[in-house]
C-alpha positions as CSV (number, residue, x, y, z in Angstrom):
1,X,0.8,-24.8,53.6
2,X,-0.5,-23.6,50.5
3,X,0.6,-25.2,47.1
4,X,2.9,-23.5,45.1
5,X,1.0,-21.4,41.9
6,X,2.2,-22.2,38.6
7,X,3.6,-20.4,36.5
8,X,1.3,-17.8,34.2
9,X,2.3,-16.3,31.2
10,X,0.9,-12.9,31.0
11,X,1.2,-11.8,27.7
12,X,-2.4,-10.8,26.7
13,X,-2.8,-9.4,30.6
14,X,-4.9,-5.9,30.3
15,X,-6.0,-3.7,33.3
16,X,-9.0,-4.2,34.8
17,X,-10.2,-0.2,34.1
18,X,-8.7,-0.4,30.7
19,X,-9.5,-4.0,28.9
20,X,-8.2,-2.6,25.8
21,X,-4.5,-1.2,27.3
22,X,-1.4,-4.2,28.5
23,X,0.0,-4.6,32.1
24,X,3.6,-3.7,32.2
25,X,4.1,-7.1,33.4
26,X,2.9,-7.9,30.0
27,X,4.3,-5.7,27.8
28,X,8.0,-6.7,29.7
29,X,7.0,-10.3,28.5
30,X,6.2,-9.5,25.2
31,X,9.1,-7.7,24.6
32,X,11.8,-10.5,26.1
33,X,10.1,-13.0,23.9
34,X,10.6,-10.8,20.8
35,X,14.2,-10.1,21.3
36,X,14.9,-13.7,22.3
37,X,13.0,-14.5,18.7
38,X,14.9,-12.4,17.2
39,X,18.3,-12.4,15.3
40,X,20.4,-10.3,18.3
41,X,23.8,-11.5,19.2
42,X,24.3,-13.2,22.4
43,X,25.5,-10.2,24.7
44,X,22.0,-8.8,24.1
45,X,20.4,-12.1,24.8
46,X,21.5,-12.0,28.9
47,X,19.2,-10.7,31.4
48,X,21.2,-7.3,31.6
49,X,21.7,-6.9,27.2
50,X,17.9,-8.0,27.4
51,X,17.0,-5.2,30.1
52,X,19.5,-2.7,27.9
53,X,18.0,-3.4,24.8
54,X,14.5,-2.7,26.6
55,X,15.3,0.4,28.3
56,X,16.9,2.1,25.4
57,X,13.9,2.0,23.8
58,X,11.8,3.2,26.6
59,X,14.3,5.7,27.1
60,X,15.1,4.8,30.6
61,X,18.1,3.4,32.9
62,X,17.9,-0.5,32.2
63,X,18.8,-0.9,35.9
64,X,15.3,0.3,37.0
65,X,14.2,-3.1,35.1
66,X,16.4,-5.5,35.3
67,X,14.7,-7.0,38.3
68,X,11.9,-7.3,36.5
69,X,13.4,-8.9,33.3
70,X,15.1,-11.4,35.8
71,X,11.8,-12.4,37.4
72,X,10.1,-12.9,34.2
73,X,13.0,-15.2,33.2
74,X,13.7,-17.1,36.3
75,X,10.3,-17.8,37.5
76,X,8.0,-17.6,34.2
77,X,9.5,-17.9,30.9
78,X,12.4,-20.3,31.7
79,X,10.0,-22.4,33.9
80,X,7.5,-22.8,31.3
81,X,9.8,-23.9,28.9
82,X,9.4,-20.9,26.7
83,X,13.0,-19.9,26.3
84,X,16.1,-22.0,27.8
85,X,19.9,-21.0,28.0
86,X,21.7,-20.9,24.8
87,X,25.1,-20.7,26.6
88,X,27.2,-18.3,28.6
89,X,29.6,-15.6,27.8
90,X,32.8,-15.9,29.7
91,X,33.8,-12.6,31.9
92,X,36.8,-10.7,32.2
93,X,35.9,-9.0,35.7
94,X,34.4,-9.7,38.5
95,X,34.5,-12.8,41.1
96,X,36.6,-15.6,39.8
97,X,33.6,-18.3,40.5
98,X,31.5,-16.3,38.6
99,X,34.5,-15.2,35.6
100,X,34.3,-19.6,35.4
101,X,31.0,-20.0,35.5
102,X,29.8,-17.1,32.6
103,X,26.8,-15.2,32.3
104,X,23.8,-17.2,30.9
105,X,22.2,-15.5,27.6
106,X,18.8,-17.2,26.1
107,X,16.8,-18.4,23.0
108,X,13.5,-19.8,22.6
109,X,12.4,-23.2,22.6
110,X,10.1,-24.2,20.1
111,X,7.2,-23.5,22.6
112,X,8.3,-20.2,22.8
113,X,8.8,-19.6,18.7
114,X,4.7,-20.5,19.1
115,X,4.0,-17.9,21.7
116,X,6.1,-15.7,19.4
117,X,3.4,-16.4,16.3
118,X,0.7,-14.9,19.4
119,X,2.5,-11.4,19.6
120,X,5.1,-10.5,17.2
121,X,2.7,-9.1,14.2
122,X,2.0,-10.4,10.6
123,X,5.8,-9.1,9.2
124,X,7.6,-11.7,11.6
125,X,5.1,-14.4,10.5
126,X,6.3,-15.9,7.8
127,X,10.2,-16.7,8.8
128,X,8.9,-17.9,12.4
129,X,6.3,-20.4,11.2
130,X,8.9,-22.1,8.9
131,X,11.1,-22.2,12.5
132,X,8.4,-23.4,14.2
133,X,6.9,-26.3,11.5
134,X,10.9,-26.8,11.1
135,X,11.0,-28.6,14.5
136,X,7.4,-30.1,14.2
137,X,6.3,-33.3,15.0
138,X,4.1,-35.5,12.6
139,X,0.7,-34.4,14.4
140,X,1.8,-31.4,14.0
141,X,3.0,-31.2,10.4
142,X,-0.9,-31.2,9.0
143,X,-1.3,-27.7,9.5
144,X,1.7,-27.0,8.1
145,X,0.5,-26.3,4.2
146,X,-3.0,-24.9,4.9
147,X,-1.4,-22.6,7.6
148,X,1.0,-21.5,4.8
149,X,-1.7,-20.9,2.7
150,X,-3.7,-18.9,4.6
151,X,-0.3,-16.5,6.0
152,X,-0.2,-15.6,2.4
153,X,-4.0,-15.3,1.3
154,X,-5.4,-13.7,4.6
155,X,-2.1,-13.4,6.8
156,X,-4.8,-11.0,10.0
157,X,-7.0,-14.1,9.6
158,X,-3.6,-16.4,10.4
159,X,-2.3,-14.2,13.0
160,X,-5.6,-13.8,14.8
161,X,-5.5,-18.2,15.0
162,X,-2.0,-18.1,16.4
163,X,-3.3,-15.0,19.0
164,X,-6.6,-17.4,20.1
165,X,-4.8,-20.5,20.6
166,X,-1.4,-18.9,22.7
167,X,-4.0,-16.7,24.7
168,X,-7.0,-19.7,25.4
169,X,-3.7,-21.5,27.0
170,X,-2.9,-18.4,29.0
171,X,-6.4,-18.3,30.2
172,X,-6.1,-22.2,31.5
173,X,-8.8,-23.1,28.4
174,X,-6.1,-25.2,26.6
175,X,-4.1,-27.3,29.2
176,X,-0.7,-27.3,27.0
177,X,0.8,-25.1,23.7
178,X,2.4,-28.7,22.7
179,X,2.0,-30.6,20.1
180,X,0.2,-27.8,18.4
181,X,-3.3,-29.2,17.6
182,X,-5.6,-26.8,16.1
183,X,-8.6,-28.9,16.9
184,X,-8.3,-27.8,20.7
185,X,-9.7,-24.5,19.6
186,X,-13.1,-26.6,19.7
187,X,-13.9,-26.5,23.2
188,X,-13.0,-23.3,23.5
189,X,-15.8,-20.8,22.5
190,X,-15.0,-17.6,19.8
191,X,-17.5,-16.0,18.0
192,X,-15.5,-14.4,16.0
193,X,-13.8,-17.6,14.7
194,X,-17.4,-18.9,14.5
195,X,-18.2,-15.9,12.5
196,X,-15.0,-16.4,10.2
197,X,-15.9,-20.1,9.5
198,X,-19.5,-19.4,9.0
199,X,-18.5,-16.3,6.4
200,X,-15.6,-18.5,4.6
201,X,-18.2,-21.6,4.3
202,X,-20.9,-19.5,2.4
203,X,-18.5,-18.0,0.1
204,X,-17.2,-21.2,-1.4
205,X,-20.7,-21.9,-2.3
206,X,-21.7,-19.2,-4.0
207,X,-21.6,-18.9,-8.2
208,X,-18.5,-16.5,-9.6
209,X,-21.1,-13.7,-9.9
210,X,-22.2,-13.8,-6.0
211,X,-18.4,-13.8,-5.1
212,X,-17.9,-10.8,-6.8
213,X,-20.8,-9.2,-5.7
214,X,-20.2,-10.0,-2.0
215,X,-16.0,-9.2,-2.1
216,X,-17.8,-5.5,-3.2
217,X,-19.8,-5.5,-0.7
218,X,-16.9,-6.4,1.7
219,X,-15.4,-3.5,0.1
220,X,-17.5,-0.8,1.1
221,X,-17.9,-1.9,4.5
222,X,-14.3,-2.6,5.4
């Protein structure tokens, strides 16, 4: 008997013929995580106001995705610990078990407000990472006032940290999200962030007149 396969987040999944263009299966993800992050009321937190709330702006009938929203709940995102029930609308119809019982509608868990940082876009940045350093814990908290720093001096440069962290766990090159640790990013090997440090390093070295002459020459090549 083969071992059950964990659960994989597949957020930053592309197709094989097209590196540059998301699976469905990913773009499905990224859009539960973004409503769940976001300030919707509860109905459109459940599986079917989630699937709704999807298909209306894909233009098609939510019912032709709502199996697909359920998997990506039940078997990956609730799992994982990236979102978790939030509590349950009672129901005026339907079997009386289930009239009892409600329907379950979601939020996300702090790992999930993380993963959120990954895919949600510089305007959602600011109000998430105060959520996110909000439930820190002390390991955590150092990164807390040069990350805040940076969202408002170079807010692509702090995006693209958040992206290369959530997505080297998604490619099994950081073993958990939690307790955010920065310093993980080590073992994992970036040029571009190489490229980033090496650029940021020589410019706090040079006099006031080489800054200026280099931020020009950023200028007309950017």
């Amino acid at each position: 008997m083969k071992p059950e396969s964990k659960p994989k987040l597949a957020i930053f999944d592309t197709f094989k013929t097209r590196i540059k263009d998301l699976t469905g299966e990913a773009k499905r993800q990224r859009a539960i995580i973004s409503i769940l992050g976001s300030n919707v009321n509860p109905a459109e937190r459940t599986r079917t106001g989630i699937s709704q709330k999807i298909a209306k702006k894909q233009e098609i009938s939510w019912k032709n995705i709502y199996s697909g929203i359920f998997r990506d709940l039940d078997e990956i995102l609730l799992p994982m610990e990236i979102a978790e029930e939030n509590g349950r609308l009672p129901l005026k119809r339907g079997p009386k078990a289930l009239q009892e019982k409600g329907i379950p509608y979601y939020h996300l868990t702090k790992k999930g407000i993380l993963v959120g940082l990954a895919i949600n876009g510089i305007e959602a940045m600011g109000p998430q990472l105060k959520e996110f350093f909000s439930k820190s814990d002390p390991i955590e908290k150092e990164f807390e006032k040069i990350l805040t720093k940076f969202m408002t001096a170079s807010p692509i440069f702090t995006y693209s940290i958040f992206q290369k962290y959530v997505k080297a766990f998604c490619e099994d090159k950081i073993n958990e999200l939690l307790p955010f640790d920065l310093s993980k990013l080590k073992d994992v090997s970036d040029e571009n962030l190489i490229i980033q440090k090496e650029v940021l390093l020589a410019f706090v070295k040079l006099s006031n007149q080489e800054k200026k002459d280099m931020t020009a020459f950023l200028e007309k090549i950017t």
